[in-house]
C-alpha positions as a Markdown table, in Angstrom:
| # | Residue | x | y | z |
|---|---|---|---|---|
| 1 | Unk | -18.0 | -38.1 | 17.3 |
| 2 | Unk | -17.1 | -34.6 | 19.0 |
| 3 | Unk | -15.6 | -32.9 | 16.3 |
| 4 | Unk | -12.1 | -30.8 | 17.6 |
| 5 | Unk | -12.1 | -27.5 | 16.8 |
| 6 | Unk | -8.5 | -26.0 | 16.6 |
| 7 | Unk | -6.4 | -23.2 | 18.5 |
| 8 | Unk | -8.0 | -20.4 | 15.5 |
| 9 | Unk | -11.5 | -21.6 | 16.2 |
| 10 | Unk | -11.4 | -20.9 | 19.3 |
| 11 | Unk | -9.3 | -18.0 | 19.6 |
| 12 | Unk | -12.6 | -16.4 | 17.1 |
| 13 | Unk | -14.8 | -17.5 | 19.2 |
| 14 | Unk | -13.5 | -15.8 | 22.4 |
| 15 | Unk | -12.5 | -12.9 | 20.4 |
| 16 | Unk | -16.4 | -12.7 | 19.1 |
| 17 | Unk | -17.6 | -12.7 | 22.6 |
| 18 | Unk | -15.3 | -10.3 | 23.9 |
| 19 | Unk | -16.3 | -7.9 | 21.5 |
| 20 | Unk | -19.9 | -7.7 | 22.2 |
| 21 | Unk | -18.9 | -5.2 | 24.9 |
| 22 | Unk | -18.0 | -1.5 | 24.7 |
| 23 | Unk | -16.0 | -1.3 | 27.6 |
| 24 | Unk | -13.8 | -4.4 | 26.1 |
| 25 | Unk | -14.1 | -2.9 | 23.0 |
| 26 | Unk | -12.4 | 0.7 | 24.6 |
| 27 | Unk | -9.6 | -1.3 | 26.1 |
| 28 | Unk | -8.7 | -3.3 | 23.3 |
| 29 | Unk | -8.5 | -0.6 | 21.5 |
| 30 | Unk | -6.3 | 1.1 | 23.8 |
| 31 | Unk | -3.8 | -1.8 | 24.5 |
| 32 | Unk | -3.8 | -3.0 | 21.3 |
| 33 | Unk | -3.1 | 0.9 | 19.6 |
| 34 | Unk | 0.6 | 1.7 | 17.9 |
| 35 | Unk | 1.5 | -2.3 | 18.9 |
| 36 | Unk | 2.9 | -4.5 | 16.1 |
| 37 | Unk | 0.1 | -6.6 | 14.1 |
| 38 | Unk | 1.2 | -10.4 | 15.8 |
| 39 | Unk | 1.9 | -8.4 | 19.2 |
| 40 | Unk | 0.2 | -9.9 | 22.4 |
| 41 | Unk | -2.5 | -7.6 | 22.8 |
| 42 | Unk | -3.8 | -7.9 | 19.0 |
| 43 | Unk | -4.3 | -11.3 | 19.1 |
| 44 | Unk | -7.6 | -10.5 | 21.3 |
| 45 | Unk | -9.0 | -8.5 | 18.5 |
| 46 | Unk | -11.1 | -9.9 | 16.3 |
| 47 | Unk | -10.0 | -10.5 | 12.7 |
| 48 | Unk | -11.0 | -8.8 | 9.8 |
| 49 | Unk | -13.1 | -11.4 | 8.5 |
| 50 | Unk | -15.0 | -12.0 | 11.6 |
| 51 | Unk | -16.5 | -9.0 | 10.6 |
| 52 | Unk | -20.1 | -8.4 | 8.6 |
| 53 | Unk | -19.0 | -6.7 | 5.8 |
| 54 | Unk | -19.6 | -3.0 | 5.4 |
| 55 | Unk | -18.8 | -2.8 | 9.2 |
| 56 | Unk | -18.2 | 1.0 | 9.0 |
| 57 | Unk | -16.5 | 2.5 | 11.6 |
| 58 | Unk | -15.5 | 6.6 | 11.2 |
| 59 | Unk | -12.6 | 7.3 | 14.2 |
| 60 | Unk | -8.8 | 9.5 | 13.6 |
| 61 | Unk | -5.9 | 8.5 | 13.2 |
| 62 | Unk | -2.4 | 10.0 | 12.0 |
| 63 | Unk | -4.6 | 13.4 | 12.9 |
| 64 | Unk | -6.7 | 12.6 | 10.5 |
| 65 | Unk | -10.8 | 11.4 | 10.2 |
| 66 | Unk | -11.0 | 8.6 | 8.3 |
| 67 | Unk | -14.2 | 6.2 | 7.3 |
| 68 | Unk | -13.0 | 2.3 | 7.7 |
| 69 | Unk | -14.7 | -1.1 | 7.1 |
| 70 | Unk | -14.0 | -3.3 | 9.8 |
| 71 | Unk | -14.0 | -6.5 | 7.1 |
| 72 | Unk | -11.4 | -4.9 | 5.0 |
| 73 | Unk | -7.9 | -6.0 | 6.2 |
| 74 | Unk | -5.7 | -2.4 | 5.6 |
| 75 | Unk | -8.7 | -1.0 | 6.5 |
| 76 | Unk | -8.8 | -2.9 | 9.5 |
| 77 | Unk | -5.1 | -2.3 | 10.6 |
| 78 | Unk | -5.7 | 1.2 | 10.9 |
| 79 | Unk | -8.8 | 1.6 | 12.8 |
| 80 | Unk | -7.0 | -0.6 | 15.6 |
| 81 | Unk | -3.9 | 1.2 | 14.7 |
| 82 | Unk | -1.8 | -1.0 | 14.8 |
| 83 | Unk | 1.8 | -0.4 | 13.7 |
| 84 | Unk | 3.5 | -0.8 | 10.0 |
| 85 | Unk | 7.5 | 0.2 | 10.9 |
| 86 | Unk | 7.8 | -0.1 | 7.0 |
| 87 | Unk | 5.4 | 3.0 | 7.0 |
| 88 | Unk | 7.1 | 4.7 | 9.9 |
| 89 | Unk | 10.3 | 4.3 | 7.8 |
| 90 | Unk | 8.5 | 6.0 | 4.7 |
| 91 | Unk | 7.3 | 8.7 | 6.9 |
| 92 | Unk | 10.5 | 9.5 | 7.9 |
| 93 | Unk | 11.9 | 10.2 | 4.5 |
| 94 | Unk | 8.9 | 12.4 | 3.2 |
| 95 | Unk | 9.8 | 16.1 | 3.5 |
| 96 | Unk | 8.5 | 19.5 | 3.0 |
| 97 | Unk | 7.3 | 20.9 | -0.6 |
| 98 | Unk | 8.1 | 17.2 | -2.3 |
| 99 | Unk | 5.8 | 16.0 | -5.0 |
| 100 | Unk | 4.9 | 12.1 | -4.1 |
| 101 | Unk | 2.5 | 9.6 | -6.4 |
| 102 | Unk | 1.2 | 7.1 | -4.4 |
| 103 | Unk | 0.4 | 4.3 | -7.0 |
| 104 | Unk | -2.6 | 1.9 | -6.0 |
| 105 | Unk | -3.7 | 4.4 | -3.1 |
| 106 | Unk | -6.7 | 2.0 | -2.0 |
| 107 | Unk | -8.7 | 4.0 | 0.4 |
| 108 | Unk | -5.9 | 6.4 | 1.0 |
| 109 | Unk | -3.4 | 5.4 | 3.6 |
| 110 | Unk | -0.4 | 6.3 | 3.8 |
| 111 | Unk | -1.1 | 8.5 | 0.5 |
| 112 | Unk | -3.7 | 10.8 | 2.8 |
| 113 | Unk | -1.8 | 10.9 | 5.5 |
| 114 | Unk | 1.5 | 12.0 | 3.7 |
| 115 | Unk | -0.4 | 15.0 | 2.6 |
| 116 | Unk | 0.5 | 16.6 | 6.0 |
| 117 | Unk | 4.4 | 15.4 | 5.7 |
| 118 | Unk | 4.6 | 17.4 | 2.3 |
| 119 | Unk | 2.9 | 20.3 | 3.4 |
| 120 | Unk | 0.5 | 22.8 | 1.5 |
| 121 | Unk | 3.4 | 23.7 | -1.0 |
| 122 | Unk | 3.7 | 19.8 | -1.6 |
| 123 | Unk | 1.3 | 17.3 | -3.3 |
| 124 | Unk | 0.1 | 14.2 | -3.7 |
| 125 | Unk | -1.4 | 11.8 | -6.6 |
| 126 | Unk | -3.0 | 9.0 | -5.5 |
| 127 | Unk | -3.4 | 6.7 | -8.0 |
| 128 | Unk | -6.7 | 4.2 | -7.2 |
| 129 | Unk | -8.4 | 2.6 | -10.6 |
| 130 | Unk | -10.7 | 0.1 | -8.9 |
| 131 | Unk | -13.9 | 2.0 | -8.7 |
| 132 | Unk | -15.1 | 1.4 | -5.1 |
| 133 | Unk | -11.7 | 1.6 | -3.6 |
| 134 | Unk | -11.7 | 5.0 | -5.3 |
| 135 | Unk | -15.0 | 5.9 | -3.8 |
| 136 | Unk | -13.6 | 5.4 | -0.1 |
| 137 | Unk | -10.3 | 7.7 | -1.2 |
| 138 | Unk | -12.2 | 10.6 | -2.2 |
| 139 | Unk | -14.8 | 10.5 | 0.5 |
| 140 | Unk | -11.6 | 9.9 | 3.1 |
| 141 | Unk | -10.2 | 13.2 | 1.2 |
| 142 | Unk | -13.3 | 15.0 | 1.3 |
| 143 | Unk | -14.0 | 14.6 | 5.0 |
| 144 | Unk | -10.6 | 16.5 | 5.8 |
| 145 | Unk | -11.0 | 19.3 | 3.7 |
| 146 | Unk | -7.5 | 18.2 | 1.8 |
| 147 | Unk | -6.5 | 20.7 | -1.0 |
| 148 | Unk | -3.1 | 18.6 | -1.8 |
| 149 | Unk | -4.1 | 15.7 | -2.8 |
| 150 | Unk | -5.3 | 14.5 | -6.5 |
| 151 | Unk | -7.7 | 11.6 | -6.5 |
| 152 | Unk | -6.6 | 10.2 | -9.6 |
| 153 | Unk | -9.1 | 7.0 | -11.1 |
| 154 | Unk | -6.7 | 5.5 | -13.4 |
| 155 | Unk | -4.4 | 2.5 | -13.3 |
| 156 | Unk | -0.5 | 2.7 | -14.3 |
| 157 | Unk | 1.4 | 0.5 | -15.7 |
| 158 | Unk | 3.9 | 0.1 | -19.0 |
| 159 | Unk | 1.3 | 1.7 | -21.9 |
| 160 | Unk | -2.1 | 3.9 | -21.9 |
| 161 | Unk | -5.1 | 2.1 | -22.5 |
| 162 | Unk | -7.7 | 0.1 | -20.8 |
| 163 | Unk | -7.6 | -3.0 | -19.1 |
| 164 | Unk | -9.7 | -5.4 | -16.6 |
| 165 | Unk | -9.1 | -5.7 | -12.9 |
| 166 | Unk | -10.0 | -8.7 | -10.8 |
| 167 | Unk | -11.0 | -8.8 | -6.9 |
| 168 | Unk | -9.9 | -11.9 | -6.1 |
| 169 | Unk | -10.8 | -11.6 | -1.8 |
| 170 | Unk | -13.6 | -10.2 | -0.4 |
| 171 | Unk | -11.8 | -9.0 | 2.8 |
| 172 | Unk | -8.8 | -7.5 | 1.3 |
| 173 | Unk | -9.7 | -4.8 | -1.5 |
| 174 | Unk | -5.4 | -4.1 | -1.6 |
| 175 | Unk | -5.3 | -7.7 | -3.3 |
| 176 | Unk | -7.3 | -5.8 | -6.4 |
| 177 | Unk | -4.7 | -6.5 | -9.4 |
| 178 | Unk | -4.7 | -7.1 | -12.9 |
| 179 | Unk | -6.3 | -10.0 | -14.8 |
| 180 | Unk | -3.4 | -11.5 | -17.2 |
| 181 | Unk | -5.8 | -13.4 | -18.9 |
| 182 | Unk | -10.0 | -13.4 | -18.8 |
| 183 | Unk | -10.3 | -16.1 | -21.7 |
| 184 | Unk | -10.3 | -18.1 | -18.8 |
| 185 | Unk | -13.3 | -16.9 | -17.3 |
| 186 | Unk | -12.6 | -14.1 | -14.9 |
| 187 | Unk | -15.3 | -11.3 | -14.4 |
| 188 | Unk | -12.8 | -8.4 | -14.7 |
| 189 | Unk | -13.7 | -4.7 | -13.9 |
| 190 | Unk | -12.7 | -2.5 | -17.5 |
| 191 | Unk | -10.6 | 0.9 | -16.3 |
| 192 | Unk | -8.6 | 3.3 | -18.1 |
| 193 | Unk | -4.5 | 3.2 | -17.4 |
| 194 | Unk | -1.9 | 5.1 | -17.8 |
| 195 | Unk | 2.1 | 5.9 | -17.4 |
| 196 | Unk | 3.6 | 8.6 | -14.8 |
| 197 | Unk | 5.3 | 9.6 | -17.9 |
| 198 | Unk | 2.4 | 10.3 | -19.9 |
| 199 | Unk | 0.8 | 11.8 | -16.5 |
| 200 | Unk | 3.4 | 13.9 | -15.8 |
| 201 | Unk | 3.5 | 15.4 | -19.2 |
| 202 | Unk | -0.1 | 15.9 | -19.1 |
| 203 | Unk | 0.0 | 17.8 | -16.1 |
| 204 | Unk | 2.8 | 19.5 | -16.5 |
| 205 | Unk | 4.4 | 18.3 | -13.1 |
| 206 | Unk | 7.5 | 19.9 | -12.3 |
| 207 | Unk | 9.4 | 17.2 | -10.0 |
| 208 | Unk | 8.8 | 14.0 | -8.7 |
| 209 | Unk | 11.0 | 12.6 | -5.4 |
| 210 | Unk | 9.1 | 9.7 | -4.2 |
| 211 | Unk | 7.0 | 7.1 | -5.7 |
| 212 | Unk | 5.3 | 4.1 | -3.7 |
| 213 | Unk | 3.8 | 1.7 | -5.6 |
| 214 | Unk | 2.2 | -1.4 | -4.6 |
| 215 | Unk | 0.5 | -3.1 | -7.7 |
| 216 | Unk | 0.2 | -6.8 | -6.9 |
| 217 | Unk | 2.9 | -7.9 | -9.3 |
| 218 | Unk | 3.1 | -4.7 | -12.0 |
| 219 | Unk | 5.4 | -2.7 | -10.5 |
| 220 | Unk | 8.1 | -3.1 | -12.9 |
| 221 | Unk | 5.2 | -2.7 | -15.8 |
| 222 | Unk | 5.1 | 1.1 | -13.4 |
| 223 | Unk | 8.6 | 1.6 | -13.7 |
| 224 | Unk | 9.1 | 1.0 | -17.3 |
| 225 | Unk | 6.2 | 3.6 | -17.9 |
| 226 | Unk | 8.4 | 5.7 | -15.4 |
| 227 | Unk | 11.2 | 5.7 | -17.4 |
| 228 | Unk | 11.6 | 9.5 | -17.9 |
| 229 | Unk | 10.5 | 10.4 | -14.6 |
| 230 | Unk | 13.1 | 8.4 | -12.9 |
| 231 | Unk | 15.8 | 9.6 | -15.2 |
| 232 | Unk | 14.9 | 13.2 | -14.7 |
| 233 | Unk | 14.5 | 13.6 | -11.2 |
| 234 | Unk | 15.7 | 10.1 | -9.7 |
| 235 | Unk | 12.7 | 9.6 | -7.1 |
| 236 | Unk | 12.8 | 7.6 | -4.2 |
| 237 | Unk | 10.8 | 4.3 | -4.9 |
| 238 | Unk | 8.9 | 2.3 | -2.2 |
| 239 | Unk | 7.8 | -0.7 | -3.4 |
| 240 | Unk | 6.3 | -4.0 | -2.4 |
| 241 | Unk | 8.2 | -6.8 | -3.5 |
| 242 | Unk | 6.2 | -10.6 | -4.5 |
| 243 | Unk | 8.1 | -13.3 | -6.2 |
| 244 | Unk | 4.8 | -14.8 | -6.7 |
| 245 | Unk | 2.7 | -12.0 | -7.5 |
| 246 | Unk | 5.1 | -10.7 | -9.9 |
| 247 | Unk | 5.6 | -14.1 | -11.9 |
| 248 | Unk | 1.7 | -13.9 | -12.3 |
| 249 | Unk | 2.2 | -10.8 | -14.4 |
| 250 | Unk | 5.1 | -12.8 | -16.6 |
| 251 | Unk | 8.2 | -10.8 | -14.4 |
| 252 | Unk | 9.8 | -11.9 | -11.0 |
| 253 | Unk | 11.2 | -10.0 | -7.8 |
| 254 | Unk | 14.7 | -10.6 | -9.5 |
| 255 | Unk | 13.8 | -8.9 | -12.9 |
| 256 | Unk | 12.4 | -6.1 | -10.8 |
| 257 | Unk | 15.1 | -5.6 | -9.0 |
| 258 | Unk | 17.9 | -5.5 | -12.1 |
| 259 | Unk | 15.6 | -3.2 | -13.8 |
| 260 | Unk | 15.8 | -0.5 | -11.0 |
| 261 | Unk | 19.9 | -1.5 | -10.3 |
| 262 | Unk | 20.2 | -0.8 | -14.4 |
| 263 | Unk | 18.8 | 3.3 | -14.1 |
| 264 | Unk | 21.5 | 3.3 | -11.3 |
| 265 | Unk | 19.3 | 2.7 | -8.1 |
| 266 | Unk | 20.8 | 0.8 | -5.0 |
| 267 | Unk | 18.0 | -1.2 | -3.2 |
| 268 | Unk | 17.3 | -2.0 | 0.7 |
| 269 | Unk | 14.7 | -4.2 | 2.6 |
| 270 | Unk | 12.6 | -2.7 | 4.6 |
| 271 | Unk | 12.5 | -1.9 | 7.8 |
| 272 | Unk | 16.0 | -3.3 | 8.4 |
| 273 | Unk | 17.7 | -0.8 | 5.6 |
| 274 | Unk | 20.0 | -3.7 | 4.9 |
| 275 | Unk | 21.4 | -3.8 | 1.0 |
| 276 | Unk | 20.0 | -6.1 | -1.4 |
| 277 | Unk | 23.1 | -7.1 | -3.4 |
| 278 | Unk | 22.3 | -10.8 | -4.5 |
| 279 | Unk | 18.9 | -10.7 | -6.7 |
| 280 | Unk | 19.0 | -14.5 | -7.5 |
| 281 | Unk | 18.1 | -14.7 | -3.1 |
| 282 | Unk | 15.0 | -12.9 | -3.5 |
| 283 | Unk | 13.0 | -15.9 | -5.1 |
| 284 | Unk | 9.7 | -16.4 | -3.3 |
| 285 | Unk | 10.3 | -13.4 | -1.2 |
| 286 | Unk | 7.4 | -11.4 | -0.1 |
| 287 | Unk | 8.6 | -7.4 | 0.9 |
| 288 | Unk | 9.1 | -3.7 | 0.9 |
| 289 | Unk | 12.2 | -2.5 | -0.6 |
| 290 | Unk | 13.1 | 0.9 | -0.5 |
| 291 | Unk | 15.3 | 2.2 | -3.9 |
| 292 | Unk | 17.0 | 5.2 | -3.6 |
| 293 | Unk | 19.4 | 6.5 | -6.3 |
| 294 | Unk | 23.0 | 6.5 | -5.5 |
| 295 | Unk | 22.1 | 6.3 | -2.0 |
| 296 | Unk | 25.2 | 7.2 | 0.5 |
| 297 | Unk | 26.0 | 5.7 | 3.3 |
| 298 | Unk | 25.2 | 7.9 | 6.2 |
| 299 | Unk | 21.2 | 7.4 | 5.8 |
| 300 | Unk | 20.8 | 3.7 | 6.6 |
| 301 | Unk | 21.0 | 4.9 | 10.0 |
| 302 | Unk | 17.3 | 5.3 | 9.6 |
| 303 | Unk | 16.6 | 1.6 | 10.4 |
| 304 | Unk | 14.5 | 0.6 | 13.8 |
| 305 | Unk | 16.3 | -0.6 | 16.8 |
């Protein structure tokens, strides 16, 4: 019997042999650069997890040197550069001077990059607990000779202490996220966590104005740690949004949400900038959501054509 292999299959198979040679590889790279990730000319690429992994690959982007694994999907998106208009969006609200924490930094994009938004008079605190993630951050700091940026190896959440991490993928290191329960089993990784309130007290930080977070499912555990820090200075938050991953972590998109709307915060999907006013709709939903504290009208020009 001939066994049928499907549309996939095949697809990695042509995209395997196509690879195997530089001058395809130069004009895939080229075609496929600043396109969206399911555009025309990415679908030729080979996927992340074609790749061997510790596929390193050292190129610029963003005006930046960076040092990628090919196997790693974030890490793959930005060595082919291929275009996140939820980024874009945050990019255009980061100014001059502004303080920004940049909670579960992984290898250190966009937190690296926003670096050169801020300027030398701003900073940024990238927050990366899992231990080889926070390897690739500091070495991708190091190798452009940043002086405003903190590598910071600690986990936040709702209390300081420590607590175990889990990998769950070996092609996606931003799926790294905290282990609710390893009575049943799991091999988790031990690292110290804190709050950005405790943080900032520590450091003695004088403002905060933006926060990104994405925690796989504890970023309301990050804002009730926040909870001075949002009242003080009320920071822009952008946030990823998972019904799912959020219920794993005993909350849900829609007790996120009422959390942020409660300390006054209006909320918008991203990119469109359109107003999330019905929580209860946001079951199952998988996003970025930009919060931004009594948020007037005029900026929701901002959104992509």
């Amino acid at each position: 019997m001939v066994n049928m292999m499907n549309k996939t299959e095949v697809f990695n198979i042509l995209r395997e042999r196509l690879w195997r040679y530089p001058y395809v590889q130069n004009q895939l790279l080229r075609l496929a650069s600043r396109k969206e990730i399911n555009s025309f000319f990415s679908k030729f690429l080979p996927n992340h997890y074609q790749f061997p992994a510790k596929t390193m690959r050292t190129c610029r982007r963003f005006g930046l040197k960076w040092e990628l694994d090919l196997s790693q999907l974030l890490e793959w998106v930005l060595y082919f550069d291929l275009r996140d208009q939820d980024f874009e969006l945050l990019f255009r609200l980061v100014c001059d001077q502004q303080t920004v924490f940049d909670v579960g930094s992984n290898f250190g994009f966009p937190g690296v990059y926003l670096s050169q938004l801020v300027g030398p008079r701003g900073h940024i605190y990238c927050f990366e607990p899992y231990p080889e993630s926070y390897a690739k951050l500091c070495k991708n700091i190091g190798m452009n000779c940043i002086s405003n940026v903190t590598a910071v190896p600690f986990a936040v959440g709702s209390f300081c202490d420590n607590v175990n991490l889990e990998n769950p993928s070996n092609n996606n290191s931003g799926q790294v996220r905290l282990c609710p329960d390893l009575s049943k089993g799991q091999i988790g990784t031990l690292v110290p966590q804190t709050t950005l309130d405790q943080f900032v007290n520590e450091r003695n930080i004088s403002k905060v104005d933006l926060i990104k977070v994405d925690v796989e499912g504890c970023e309301k555990e990050v804002f009730v740690g926040a909870q001075e820090v949002i009242r003080t200075w009320h920071p822009m938050i952008f946030f990823e949004l998972s019904d799912s991953l959020l219920k794993r972590q005993s909350s849900s998109a829609c007790d996120c949400l009422e959390y942020l709307a409660r300390l006054g915060y209006r909320l918008f999907e991203m990119p469109t900038m359109k107003e999330i006013v019905c929580f209860d709709s946001q079951r199952e939903c998988h996003k970025n959501v930009l919060a931004h504290w009594s948020m007037p009208v005029e900026p929701l020009d901002l959104k992509f054509s």
